[in-house]
C-alpha positions in Angstrom: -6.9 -14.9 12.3 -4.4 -12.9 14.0 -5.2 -9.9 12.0 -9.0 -9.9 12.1 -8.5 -9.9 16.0 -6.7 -7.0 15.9 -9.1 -5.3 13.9 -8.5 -5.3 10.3 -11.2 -5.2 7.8 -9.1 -5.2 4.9 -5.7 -7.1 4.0 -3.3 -8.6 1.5 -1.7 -11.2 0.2 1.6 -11.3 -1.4 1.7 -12.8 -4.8 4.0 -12.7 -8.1 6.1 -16.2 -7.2 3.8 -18.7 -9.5 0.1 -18.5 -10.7 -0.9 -21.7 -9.2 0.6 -21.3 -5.5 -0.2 -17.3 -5.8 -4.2 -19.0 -6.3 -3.6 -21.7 -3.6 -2.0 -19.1 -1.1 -4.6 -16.2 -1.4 -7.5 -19.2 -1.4 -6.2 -20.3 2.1 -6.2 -17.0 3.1 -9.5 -16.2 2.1 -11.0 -19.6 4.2 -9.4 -18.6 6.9 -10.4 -15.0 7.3 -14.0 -15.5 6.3 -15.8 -13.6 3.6 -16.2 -9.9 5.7 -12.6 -9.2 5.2 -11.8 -7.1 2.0 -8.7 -9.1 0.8 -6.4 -7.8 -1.9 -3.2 -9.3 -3.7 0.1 -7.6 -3.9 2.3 -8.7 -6.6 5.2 -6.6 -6.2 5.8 -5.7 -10.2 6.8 -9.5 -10.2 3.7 -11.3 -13.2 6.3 -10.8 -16.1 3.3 -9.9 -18.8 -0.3 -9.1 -19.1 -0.8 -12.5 -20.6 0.2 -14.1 -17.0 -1.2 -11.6 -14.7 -4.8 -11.0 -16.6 -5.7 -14.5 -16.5 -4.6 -15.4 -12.8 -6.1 -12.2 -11.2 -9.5 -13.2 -12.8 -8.8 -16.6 -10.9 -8.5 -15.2 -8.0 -11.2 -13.3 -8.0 -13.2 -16.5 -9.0 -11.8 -18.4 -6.2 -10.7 -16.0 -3.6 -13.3 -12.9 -4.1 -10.3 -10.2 -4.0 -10.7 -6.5 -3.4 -7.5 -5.1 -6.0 -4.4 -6.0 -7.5 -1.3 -4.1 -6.9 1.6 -3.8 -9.1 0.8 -7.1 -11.5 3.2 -6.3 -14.0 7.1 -4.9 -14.2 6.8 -0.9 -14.0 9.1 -0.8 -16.9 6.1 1.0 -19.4 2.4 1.6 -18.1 1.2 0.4 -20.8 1.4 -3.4 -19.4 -0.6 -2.3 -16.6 -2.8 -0.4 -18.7 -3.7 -3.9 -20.6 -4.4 -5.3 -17.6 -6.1 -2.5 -16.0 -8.6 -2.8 -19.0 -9.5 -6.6 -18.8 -9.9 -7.4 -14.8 -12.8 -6.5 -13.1 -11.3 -5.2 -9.9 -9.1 -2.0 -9.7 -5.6 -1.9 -10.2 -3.0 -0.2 -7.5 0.2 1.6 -9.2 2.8 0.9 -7.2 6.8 0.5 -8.3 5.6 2.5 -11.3 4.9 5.7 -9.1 7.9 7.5 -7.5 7.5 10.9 -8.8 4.9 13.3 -10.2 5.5 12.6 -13.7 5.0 9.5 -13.0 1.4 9.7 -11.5 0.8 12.0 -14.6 1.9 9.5 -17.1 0.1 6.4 -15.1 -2.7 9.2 -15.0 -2.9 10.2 -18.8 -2.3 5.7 -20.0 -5.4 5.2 -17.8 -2.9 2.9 -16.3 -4.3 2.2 -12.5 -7.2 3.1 -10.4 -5.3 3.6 -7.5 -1.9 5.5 -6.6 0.2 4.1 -3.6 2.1 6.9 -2.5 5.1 6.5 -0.1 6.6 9.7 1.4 10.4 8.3 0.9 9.7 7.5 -2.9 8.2 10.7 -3.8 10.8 12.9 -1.9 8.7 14.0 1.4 5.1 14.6 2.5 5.6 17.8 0.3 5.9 15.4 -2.9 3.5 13.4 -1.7 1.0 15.5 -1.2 1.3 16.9 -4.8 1.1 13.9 -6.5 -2.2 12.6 -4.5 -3.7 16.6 -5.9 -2.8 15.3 -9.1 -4.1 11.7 -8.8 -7.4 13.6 -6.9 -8.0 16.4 -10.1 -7.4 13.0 -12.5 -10.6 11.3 -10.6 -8.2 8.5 -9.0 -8.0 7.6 -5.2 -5.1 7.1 -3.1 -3.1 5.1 -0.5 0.3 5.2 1.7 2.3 2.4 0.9 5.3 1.1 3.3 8.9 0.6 2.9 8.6 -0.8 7.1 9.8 2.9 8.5 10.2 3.3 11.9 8.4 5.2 14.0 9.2 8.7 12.3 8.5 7.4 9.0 5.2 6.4 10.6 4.2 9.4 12.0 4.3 11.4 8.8 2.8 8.7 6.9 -0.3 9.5 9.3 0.2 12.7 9.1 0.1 12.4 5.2 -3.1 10.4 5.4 -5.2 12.5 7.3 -4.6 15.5 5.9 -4.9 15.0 2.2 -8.3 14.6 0.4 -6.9 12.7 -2.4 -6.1 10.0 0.0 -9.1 7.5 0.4 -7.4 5.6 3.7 -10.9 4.4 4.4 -11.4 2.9 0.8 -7.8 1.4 0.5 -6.1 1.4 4.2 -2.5 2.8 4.1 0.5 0.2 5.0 1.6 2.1 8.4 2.7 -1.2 9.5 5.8 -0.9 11.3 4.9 -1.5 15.3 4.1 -5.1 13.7 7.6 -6.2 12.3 9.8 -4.2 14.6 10.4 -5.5 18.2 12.0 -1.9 19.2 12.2 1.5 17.5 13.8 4.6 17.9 11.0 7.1 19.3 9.6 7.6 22.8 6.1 6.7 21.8 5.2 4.7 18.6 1.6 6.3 17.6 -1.0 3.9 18.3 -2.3 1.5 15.8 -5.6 -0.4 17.2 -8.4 -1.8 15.3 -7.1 -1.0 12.2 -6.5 2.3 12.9 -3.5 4.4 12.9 -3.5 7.6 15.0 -0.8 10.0 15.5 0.1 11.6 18.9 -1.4 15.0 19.6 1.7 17.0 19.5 3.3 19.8 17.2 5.3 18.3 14.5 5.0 14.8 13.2 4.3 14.3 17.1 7.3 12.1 18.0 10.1 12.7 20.1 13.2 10.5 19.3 14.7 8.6 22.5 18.0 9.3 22.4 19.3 6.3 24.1 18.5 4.0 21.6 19.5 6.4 18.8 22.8 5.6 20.0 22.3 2.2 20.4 21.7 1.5 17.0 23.8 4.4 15.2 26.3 2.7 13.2 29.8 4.1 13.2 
């Protein structure tokens, strides 16, 4: 409830622990936000098999009506999430199988995901980034910004990322620039504001962030 009165429209759930408490957890969630909410599940690479993750994604979208599936199955070949990709009825969202751009190509080429989560300090930099969401764009897939928690620098560029690159479709799947929400401090002057659901960087040059430098060296470690 929290999060719809802070204006999201879309969420997730975490899942990849057991079938029947994944089903349990993401149907509590779904009573309790209401049907409006877009609500996705996020099994971290963590369903060990097609045989596990097929059946219990198509449970939950019986009995929790969700949006996508991220990362059902270990990254270790994309062909498991190719199997599941091709018998669920909601897209799939590559996620510990993408870190570089031969990645994306091969998850690309396997017909392996619908989606691409992208994170700037996987792929090398916004430059990386930005190549593989051309390449995910020109393959007729869609994009988002996933989240390792950055701080606020790590934020800004994930912005910064998200607005300028087409290939990124923030208002299809919304990108995980979460961090003002599990941090009670951080290391830049001003955090860019996330209301409503929305994340928007400061108008400056740069990433728009200036670092504070009095609690960079509070927290340097020595």
């Amino acid at each position: 409830m929290w999060a719809c009165a802070q204006g999201f429209t879309t969420m997730k759930v975490k899942v990849g622990i057991q079938p029947e408490g994944d089903v349990a957890r993401a149907r509590a969630v779904r009573q309790a936000v209401g049907p409006a909410v877009r609500l996705g599940v996020d099994a971290n690479g963590c369903w060990p098999s097609a045989r596990v993750a097929v059946p219990t994604i198509n449970q939950l979208v019986d009995e929790a009506d969700i949006f996508f599936a991220e990362q059902p199955v270990p990254p270790l070949d994309v062909a498991w999430l190719a199997e599941v990709r091709a018998r669920v009825p909601v897209p799939v969202i590559a996620d510990e199988s993408l870190y570089s751009l031969q990645d994306g190509m091969a998850l690309a080429r396997a017909g392996a995901a619908d989606v691409l989560s992208i994170y700037i300090g996987k792929s090398g930099g916004i430059g990386p980034a930005r190549k593989i969401a051309a390449l995910a764009e020109a393959a007729g897939l869609v994009c988002t910004v996933g989240s390792n928690l950055e701080l606020g620098i790590g934020s800004a560029a994930m912005a910064h990322l998200a607005l300028a690159t087409s290939g990124i479709g923030a208002e299809e799947y919304p990108c995980d620039i979460l961090t003002p929400f599990f941090y009670e401090d951080d290391i830049v002057a001003e955090p860019i504001a996330i209301e409503g659901g929305r994340a928007r960087p400061n108008d400056r040059p740069g990433l728009g962030v200036d670092l504070d430098d009095s609690k960079v060296e509070r927290y340097r470690v020595r």
